[in-house]
PyMOL Python script that loads the backbone (N, CA, C, O; Angstrom):
from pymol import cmd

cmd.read_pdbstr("""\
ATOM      1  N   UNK A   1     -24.860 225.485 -69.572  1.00  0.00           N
ATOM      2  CA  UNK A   1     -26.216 225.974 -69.707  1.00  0.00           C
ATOM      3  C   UNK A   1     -26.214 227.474 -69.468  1.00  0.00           C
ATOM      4  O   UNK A   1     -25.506 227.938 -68.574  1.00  0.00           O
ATOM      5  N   UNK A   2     -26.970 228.248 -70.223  1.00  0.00           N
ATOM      6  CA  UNK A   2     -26.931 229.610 -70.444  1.00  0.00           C
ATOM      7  C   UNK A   2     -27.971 229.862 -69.047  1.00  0.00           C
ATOM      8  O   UNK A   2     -29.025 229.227 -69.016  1.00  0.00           O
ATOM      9  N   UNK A   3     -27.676 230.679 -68.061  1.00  0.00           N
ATOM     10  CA  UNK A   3     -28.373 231.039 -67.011  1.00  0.00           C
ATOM     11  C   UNK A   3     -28.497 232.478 -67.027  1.00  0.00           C
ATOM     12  O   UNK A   3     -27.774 232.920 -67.920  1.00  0.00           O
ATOM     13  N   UNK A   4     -29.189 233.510 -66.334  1.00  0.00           N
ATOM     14  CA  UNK A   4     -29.372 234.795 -66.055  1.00  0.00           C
ATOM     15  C   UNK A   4     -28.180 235.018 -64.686  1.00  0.00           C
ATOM     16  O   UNK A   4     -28.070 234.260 -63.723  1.00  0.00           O
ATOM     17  N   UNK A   5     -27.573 235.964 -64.882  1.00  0.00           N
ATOM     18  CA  UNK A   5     -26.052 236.397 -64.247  1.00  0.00           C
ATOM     19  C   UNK A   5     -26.875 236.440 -63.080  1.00  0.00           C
ATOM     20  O   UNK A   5     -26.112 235.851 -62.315  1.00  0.00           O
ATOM     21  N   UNK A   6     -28.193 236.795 -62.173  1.00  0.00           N
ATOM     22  CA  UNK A   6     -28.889 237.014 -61.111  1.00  0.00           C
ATOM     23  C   UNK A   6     -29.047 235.909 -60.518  1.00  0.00           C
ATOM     24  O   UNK A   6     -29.102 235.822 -59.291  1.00  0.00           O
ATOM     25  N   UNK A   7     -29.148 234.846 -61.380  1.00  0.00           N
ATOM     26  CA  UNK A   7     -29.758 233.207 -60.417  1.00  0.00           C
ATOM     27  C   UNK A   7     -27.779 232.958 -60.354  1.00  0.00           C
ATOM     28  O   UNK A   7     -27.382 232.445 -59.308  1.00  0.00           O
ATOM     29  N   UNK A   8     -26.931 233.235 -61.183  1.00  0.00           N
ATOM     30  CA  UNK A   8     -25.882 232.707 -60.519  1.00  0.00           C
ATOM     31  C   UNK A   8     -25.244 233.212 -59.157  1.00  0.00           C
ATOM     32  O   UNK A   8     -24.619 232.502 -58.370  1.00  0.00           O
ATOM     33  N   UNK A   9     -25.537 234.687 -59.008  1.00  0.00           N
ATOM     34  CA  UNK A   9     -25.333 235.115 -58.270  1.00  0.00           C
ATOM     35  C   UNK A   9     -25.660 235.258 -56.949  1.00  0.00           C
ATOM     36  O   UNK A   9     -24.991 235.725 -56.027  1.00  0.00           O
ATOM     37  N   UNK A  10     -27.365 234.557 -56.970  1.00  0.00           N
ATOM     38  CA  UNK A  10     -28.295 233.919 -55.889  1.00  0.00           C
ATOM     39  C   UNK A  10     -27.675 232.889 -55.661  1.00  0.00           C
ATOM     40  O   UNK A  10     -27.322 232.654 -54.505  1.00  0.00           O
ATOM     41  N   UNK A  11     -27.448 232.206 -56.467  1.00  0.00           N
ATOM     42  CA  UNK A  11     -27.329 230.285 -55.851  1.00  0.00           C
ATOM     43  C   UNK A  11     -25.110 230.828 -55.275  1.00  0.00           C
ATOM     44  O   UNK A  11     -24.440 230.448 -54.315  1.00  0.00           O
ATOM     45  N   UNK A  12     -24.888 231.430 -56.009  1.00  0.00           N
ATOM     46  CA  UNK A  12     -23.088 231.503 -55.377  1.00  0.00           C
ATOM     47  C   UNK A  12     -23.412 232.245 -53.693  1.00  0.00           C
ATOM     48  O   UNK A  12     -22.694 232.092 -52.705  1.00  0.00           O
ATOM     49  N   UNK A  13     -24.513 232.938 -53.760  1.00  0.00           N
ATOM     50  CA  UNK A  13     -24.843 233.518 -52.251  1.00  0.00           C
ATOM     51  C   UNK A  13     -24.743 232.649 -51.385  1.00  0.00           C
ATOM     52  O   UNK A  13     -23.919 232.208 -50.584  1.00  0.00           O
ATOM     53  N   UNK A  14     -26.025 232.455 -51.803  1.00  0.00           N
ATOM     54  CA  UNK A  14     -26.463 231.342 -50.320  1.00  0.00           C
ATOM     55  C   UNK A  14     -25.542 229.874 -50.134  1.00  0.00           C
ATOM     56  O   UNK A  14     -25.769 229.136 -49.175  1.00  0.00           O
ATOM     57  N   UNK A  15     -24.513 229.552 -51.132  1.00  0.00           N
ATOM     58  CA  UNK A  15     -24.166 228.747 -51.337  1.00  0.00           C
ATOM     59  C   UNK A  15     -22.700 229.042 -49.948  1.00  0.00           C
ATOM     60  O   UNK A  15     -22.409 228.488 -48.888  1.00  0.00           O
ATOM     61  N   UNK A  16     -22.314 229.830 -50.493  1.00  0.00           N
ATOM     62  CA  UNK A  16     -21.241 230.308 -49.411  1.00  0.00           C
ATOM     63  C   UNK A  16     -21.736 231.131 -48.300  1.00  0.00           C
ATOM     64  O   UNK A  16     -20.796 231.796 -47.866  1.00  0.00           O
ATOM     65  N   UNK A  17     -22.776 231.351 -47.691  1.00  0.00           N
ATOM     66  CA  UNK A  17     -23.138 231.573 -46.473  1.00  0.00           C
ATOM     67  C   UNK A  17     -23.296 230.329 -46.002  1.00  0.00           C
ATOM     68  O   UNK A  17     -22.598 229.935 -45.068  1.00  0.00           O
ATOM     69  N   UNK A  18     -24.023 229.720 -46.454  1.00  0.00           N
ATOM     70  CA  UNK A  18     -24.041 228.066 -46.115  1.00  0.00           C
ATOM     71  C   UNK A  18     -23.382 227.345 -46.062  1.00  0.00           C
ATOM     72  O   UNK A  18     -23.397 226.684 -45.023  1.00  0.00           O
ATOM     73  N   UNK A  19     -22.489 227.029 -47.008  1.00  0.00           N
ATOM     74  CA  UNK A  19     -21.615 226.730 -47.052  1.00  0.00           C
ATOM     75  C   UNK A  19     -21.744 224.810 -47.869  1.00  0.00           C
ATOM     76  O   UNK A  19     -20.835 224.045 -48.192  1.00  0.00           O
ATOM     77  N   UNK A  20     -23.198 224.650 -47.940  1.00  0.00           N
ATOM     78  CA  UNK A  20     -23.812 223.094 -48.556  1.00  0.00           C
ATOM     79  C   UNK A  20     -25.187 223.328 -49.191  1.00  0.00           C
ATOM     80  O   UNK A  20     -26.065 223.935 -48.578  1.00  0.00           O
ATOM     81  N   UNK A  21     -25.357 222.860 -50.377  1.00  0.00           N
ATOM     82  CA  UNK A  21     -26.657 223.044 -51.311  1.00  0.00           C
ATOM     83  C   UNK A  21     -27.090 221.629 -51.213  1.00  0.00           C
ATOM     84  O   UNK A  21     -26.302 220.684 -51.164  1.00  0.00           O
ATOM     85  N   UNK A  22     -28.565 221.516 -51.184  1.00  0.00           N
ATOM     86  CA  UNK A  22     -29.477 220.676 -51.492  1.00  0.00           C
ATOM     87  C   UNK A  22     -30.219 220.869 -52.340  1.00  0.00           C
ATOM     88  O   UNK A  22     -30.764 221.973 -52.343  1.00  0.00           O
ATOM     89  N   UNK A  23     -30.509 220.037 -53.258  1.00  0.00           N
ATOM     90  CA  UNK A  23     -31.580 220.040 -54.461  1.00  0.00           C
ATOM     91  C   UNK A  23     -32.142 218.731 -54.932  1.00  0.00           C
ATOM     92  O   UNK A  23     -31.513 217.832 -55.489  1.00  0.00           O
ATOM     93  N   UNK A  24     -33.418 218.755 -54.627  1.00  0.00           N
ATOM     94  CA  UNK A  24     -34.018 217.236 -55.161  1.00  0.00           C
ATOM     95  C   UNK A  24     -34.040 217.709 -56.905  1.00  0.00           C
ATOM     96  O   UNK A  24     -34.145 218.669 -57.669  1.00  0.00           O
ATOM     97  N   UNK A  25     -33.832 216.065 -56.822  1.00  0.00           N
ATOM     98  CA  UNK A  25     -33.501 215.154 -58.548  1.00  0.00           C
ATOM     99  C   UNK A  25     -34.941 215.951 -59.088  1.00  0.00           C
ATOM    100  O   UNK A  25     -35.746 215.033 -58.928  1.00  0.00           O
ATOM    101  N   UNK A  26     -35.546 216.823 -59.497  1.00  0.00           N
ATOM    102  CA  UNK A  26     -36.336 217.035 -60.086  1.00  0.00           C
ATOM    103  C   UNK A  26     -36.104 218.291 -61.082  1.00  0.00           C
ATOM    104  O   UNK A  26     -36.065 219.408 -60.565  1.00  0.00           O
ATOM    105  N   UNK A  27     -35.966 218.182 -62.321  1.00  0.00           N
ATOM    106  CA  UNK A  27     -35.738 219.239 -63.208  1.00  0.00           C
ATOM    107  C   UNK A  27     -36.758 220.096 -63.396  1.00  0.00           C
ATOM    108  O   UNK A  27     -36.450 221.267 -63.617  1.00  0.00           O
ATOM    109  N   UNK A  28     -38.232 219.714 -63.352  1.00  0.00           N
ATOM    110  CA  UNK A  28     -39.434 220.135 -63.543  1.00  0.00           C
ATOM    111  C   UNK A  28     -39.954 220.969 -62.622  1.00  0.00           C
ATOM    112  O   UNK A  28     -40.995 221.522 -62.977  1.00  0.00           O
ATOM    113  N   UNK A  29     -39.376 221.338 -61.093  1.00  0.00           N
ATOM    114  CA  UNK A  29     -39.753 221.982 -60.455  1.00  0.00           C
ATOM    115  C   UNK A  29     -39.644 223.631 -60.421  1.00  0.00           C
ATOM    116  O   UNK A  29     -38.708 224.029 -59.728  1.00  0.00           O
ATOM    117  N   UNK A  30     -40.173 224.313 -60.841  1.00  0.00           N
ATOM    118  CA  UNK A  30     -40.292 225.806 -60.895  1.00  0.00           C
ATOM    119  C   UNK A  30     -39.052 226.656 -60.141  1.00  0.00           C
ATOM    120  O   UNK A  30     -38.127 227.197 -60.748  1.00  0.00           O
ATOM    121  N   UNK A  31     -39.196 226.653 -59.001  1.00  0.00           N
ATOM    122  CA  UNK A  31     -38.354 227.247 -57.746  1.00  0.00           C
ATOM    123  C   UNK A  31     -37.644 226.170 -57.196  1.00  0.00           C
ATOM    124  O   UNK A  31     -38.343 225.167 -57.053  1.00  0.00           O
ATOM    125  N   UNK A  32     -36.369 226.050 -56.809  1.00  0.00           N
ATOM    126  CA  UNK A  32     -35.955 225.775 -55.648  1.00  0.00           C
ATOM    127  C   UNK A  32     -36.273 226.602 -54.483  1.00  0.00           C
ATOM    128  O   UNK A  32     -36.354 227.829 -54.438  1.00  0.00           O
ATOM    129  N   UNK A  33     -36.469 225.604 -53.394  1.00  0.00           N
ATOM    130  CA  UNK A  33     -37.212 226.079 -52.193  1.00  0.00           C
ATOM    131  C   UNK A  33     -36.608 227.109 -51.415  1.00  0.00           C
ATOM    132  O   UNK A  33     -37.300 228.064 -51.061  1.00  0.00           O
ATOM    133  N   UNK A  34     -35.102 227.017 -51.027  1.00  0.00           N
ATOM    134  CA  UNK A  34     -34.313 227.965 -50.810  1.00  0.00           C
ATOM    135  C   UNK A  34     -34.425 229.032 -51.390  1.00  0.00           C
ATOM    136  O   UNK A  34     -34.452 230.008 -50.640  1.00  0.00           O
ATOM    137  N   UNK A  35     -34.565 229.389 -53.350  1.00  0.00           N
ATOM    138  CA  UNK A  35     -34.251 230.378 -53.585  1.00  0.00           C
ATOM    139  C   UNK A  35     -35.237 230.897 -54.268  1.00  0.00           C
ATOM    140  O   UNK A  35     -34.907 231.536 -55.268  1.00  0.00           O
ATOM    141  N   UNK A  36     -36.642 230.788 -53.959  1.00  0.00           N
ATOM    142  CA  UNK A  36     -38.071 230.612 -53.880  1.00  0.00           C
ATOM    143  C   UNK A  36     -38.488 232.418 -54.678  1.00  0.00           C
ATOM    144  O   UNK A  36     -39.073 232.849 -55.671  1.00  0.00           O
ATOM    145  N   UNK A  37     -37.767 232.950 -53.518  1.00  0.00           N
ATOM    146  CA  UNK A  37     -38.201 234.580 -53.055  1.00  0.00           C
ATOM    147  C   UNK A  37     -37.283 235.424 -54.918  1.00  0.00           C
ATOM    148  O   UNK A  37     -37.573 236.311 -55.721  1.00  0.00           O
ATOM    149  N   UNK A  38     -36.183 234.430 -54.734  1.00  0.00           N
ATOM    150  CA  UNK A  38     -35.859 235.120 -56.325  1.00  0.00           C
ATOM    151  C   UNK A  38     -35.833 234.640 -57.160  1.00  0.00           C
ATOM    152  O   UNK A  38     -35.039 234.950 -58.048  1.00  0.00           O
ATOM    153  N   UNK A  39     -36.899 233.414 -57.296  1.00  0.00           N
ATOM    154  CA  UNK A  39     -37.406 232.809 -58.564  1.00  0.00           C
ATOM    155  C   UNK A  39     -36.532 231.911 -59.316  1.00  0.00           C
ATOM    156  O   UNK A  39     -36.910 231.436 -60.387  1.00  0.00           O
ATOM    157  N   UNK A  40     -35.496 231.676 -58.867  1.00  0.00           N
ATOM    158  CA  UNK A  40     -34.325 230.632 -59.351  1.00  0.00           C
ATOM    159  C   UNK A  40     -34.741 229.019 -59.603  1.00  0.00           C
ATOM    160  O   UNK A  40     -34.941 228.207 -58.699  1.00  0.00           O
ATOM    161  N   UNK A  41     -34.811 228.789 -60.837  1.00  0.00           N
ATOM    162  CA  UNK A  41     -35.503 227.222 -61.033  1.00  0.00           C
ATOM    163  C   UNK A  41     -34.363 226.617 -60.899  1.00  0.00           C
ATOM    164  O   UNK A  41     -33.231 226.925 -61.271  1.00  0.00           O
ATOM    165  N   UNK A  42     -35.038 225.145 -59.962  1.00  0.00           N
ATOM    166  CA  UNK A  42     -34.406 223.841 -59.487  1.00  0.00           C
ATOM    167  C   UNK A  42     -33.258 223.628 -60.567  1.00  0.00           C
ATOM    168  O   UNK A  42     -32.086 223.571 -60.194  1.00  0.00           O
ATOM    169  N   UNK A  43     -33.492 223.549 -61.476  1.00  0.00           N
ATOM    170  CA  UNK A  43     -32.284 222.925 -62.721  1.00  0.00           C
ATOM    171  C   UNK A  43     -31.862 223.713 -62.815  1.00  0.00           C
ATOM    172  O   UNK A  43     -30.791 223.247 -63.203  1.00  0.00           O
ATOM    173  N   UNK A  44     -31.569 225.638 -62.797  1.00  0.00           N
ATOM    174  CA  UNK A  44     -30.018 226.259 -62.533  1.00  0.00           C
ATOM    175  C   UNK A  44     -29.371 225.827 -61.473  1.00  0.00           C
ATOM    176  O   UNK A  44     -28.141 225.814 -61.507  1.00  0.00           O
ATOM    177  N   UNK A  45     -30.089 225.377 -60.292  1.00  0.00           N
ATOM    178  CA  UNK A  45     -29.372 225.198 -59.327  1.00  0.00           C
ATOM    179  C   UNK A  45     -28.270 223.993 -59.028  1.00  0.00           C
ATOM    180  O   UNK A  45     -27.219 223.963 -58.387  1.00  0.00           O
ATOM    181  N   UNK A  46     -29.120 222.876 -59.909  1.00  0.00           N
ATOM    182  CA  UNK A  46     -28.299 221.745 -60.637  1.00  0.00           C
ATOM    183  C   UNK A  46     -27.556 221.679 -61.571  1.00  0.00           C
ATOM    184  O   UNK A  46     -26.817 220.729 -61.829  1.00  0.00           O
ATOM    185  N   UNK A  47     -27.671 222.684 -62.181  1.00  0.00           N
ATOM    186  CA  UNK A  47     -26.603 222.703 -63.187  1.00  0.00           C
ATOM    187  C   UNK A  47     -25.440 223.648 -62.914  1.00  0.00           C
ATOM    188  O   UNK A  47     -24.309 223.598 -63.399  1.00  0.00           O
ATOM    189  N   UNK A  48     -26.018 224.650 -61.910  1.00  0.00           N
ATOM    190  CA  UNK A  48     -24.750 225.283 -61.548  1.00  0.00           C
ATOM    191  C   UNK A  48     -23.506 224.623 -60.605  1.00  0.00           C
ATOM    192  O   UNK A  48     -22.294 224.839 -60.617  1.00  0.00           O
ATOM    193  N   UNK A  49     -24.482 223.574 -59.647  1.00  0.00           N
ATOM    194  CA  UNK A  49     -23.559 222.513 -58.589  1.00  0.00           C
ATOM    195  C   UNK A  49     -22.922 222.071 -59.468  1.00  0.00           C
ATOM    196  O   UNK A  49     -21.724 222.191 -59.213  1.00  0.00           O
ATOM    197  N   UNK A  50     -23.094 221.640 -60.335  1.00  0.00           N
ATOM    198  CA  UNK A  50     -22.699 220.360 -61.603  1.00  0.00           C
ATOM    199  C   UNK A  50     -21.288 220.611 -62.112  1.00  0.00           C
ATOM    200  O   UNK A  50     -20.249 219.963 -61.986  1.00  0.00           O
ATOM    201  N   UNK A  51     -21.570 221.739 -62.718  1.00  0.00           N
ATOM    202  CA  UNK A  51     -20.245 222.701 -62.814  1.00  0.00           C
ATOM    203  C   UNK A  51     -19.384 223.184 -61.957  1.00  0.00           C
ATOM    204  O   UNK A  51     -18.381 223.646 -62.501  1.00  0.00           O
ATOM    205  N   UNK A  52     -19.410 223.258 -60.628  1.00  0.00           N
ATOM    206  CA  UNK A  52     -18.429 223.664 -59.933  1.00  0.00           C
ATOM    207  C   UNK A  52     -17.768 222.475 -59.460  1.00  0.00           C
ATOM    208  O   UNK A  52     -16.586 222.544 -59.123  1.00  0.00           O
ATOM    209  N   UNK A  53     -18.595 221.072 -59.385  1.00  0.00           N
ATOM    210  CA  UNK A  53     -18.441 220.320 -59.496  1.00  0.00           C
ATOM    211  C   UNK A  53     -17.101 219.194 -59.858  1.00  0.00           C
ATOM    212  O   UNK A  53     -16.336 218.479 -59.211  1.00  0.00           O
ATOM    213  N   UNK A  54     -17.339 219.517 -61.219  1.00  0.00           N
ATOM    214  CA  UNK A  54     -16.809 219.512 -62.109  1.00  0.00           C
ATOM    215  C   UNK A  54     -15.137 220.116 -62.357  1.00  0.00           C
ATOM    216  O   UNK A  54     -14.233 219.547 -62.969  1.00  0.00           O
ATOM    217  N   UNK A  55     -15.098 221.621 -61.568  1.00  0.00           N
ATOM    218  CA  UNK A  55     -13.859 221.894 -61.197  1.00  0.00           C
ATOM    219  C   UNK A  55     -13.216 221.395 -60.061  1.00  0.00           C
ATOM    220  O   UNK A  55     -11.987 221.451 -60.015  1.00  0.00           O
ATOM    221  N   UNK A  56     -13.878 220.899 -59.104  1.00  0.00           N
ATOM    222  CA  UNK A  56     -13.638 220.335 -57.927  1.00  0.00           C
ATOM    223  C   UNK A  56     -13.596 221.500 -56.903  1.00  0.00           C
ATOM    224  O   UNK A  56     -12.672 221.573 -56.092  1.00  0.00           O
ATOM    225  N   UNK A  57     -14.413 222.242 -56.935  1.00  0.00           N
ATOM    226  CA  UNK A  57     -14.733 222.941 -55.846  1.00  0.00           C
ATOM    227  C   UNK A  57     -16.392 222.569 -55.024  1.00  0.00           C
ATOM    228  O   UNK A  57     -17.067 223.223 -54.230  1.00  0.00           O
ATOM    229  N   UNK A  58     -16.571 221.368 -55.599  1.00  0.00           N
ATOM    230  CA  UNK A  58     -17.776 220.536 -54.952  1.00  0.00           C
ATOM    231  C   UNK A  58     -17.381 219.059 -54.225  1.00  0.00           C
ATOM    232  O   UNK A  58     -16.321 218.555 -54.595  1.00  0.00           O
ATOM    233  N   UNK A  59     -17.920 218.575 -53.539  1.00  0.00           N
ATOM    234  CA  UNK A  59     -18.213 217.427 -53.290  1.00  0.00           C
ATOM    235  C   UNK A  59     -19.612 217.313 -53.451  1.00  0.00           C
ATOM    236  O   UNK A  59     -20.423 218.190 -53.152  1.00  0.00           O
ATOM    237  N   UNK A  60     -20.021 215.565 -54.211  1.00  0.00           N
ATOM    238  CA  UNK A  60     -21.670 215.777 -54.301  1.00  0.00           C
ATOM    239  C   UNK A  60     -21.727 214.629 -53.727  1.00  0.00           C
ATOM    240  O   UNK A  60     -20.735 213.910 -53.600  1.00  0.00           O
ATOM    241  N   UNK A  61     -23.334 214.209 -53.160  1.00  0.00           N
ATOM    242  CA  UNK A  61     -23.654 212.960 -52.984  1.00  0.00           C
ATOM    243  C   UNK A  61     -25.062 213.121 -52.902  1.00  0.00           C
ATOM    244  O   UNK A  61     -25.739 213.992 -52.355  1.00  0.00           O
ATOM    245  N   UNK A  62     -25.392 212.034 -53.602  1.00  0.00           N
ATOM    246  CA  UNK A  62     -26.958 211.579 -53.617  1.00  0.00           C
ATOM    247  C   UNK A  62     -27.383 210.820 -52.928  1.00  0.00           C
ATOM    248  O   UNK A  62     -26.671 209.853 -52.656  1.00  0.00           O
ATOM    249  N   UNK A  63     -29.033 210.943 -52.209  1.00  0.00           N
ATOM    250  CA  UNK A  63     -29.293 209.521 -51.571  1.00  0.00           C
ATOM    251  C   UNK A  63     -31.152 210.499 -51.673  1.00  0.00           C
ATOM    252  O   UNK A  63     -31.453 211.690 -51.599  1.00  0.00           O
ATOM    253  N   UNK A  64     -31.875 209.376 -51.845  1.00  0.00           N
ATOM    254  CA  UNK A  64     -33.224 209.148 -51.801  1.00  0.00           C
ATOM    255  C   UNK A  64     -33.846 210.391 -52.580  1.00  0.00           C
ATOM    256  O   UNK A  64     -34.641 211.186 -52.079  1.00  0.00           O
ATOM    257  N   UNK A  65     -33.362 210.433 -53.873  1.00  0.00           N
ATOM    258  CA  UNK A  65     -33.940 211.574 -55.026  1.00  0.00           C
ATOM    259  C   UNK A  65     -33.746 213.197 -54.391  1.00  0.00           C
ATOM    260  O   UNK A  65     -34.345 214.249 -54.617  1.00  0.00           O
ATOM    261  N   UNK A  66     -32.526 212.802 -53.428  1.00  0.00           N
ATOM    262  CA  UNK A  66     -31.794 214.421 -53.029  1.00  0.00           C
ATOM    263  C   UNK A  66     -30.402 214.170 -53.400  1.00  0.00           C
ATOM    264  O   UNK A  66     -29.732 213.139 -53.351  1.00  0.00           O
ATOM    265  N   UNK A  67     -30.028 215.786 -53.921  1.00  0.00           N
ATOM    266  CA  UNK A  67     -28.745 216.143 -54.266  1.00  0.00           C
ATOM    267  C   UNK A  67     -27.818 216.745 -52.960  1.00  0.00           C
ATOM    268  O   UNK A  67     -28.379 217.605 -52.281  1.00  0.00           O
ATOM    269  N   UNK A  68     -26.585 216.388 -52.613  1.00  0.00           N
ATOM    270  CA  UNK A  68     -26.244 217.353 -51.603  1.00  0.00           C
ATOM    271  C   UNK A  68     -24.546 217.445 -52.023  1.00  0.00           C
ATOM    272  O   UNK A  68     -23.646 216.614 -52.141  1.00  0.00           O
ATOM    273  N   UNK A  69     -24.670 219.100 -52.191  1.00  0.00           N
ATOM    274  CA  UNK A  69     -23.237 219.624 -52.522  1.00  0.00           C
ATOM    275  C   UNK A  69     -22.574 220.273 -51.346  1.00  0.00           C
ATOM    276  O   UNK A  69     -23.195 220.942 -50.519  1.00  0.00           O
ATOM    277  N   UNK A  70     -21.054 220.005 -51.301  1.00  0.00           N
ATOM    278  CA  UNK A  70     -20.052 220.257 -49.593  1.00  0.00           C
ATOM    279  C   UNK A  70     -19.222 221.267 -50.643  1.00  0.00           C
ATOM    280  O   UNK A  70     -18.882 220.760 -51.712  1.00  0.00           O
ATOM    281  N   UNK A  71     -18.864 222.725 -50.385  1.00  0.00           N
ATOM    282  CA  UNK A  71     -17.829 222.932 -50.659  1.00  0.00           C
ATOM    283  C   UNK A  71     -16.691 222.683 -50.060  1.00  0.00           C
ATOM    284  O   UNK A  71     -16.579 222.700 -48.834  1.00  0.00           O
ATOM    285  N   UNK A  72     -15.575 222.387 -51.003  1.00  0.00           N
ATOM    286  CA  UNK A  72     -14.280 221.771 -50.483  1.00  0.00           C
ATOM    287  C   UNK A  72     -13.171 222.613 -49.990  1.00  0.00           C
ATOM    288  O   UNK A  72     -13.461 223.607 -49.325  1.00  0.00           O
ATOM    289  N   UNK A  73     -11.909 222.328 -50.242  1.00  0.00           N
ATOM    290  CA  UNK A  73     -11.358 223.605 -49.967  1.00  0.00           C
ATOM    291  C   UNK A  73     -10.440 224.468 -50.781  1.00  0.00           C
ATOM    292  O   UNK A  73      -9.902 225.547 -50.532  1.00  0.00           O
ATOM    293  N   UNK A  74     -10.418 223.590 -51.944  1.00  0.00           N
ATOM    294  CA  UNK A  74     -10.420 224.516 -53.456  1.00  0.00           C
ATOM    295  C   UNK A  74     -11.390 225.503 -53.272  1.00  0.00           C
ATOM    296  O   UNK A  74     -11.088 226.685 -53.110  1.00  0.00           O
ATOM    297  N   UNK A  75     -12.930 224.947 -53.292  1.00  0.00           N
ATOM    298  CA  UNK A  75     -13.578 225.690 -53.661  1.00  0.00           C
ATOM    299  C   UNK A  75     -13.752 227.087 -52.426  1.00  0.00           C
ATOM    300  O   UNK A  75     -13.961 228.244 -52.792  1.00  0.00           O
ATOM    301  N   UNK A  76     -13.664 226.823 -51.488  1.00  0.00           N
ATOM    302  CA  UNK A  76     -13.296 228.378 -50.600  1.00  0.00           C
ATOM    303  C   UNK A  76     -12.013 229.506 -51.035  1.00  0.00           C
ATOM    304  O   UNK A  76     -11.942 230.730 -50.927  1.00  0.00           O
ATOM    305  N   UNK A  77     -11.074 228.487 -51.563  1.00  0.00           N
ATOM    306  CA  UNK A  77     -10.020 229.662 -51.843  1.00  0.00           C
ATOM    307  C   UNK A  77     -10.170 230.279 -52.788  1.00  0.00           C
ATOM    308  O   UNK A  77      -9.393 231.195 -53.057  1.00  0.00           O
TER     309      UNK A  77
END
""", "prot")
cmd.dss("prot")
cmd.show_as("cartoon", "prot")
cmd.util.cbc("prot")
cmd.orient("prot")
C-alpha cells in the first residue's frame, strides 16, 4: 500500500521507542489514537505492521477486535 514517507516514519518512531503497536481491527477509523497529533490513519498503521510482519521482524496477535505487534529480534537488528 502506497503510504506518505511521514506516516511511515511516525508509526517506525513510536514503534521502536515502544517497542509494541496496538491497533484495533477497524480500517474506517481516521487517526490512530497514538498517532492522533500527526494524523496517521488506523489502516497505515495496519498495513505497515502487516508488512514488517511479513518479514518477520513482527510478532502479531489478536484478541477482542485488537491488533498487538512485539518486535522480535530480527526486527531490532
Amino acid at each position: 500500500m502506497l503510504m506518505p514517507k511521514k506516516n511511515q516514519i511516525a508509526i517506525c518512531e513510536l514503534l521502536f521507542k515502544e517497542g509494541v503497536m496496538v491497533a484495533k481491527n477497524d480500517v474506517h477509523m481516521s487517526k490512530h489514537p497514538e498517532l492522533a497529533d500527526k494524523n496517521v490513519p488506523n489502516l497505515h498503521v495496519m498495513k505497515a505492521m502487516q508488512s514488517l510482519k511479513s518479514q518477520d521482524y513482527m510478532k502479531e496477535q489478536f484478541s477482542w477486535r485488537q491488533f498487538y505487534w512485539n518486535v522480535t529480534n530480527e526486527g531490532v537488528q
